[in-house]
Structure formats: structure tokens, C-alpha cells
N, C-alpha and C positions, 0 to 999 in steps of 0.2 A: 504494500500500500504506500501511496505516497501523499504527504498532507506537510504544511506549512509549520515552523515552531512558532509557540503563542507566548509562553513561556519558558526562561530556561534560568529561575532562580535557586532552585533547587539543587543538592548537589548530585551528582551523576545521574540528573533525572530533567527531562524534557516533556513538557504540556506537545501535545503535535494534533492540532486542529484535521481531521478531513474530509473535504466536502465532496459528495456523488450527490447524480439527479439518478432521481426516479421517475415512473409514471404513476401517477395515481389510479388505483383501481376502479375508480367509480367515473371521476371528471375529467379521465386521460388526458390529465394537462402535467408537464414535467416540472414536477417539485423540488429544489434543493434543500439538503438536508448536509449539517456538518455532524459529526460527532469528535470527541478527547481523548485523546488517547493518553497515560503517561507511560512515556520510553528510556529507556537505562542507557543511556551515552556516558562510555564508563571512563573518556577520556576529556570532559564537558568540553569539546566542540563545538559542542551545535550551539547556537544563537537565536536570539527572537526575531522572526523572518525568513530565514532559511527553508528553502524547499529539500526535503528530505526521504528517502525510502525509507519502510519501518518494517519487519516481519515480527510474525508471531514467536511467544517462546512461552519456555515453564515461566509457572510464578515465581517472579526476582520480590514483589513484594504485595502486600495485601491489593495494591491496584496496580501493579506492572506486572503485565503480562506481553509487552514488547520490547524492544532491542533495535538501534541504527542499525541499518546495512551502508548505506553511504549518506555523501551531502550531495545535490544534482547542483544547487544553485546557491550562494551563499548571501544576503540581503547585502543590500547596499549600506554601508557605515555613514550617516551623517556627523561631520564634526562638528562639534556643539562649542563653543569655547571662543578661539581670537577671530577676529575679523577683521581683516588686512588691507 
């Protein structure tokens, strides 16, 4: 699966947003729906923004039941601070 980090305050542990359409059963109109995931980045890589793959794995902890495979896309860093 691939979904966006939402958060990554946590230690070795990433919030990862991801959104699919569906069709709705009744109104066949396509609905977007996200769900949360939280994921073990056991080397805190990931960042808030960051486009990521995640697979499934044993339970690492009462809500982590995923784990990074890679990062596809890394967010843009805005510098916040002097302006020249």
C-alpha cells in the first residue's frame, strides 16, 4: 500500500494516511475514503509529507501492525527562519 506520512512524532513510529475510491453500492457514485495507519520506520526516516510504501507484518505493537518498504517521494522542506 502506498499513502502519504501525516505524522512522524513519534519514535520509530509513522501516522501514514491512505486514500482509495470506491463505488458506492447503492448511488454508484465514487467515494473517497482515507484510513491510518501506524508504521515502524525503525531508522525514523520518514517525515511529515513523504509519499511512502507500507506492507503488512506481525504485531510490533498494540496498533502497529505495518512496517516501511521504501520512501517513492520525499516532501519538499520549506525553510522557515532568515530571509535574505
Amino acid at each position: 500500500m502506498t499513502g502519504t506520512v501525516v505524522s512522524d512524532k513519534m519514535d520509530k513510529t509513522v501516522v501514514v494516511r491512505v486514500d482509495r475510491s470506491l463505488s458506492h453500492s447503492k448511488f454508484k457514485k465514487v467515494v473517497k475514503t482515507s484510513t491510518k495507519y501506524k508504521v515502524h520506520d525503525e531508522n525514523n526516516e520518514c517525515h511529515a509529507g513523504d509519499y511512502i510504501t507500507i506492507c503488512e507484518t506481525r504485531p510490533l505493537s498494540k496498533y502497529k501492525r505495518w512496517r516501511l518498504l521504501e520512501i517513492l517521494k520525499r516532501a519538499e522542506s520549506v525553510d522557515k527562519g532568515k530571509s535574505e
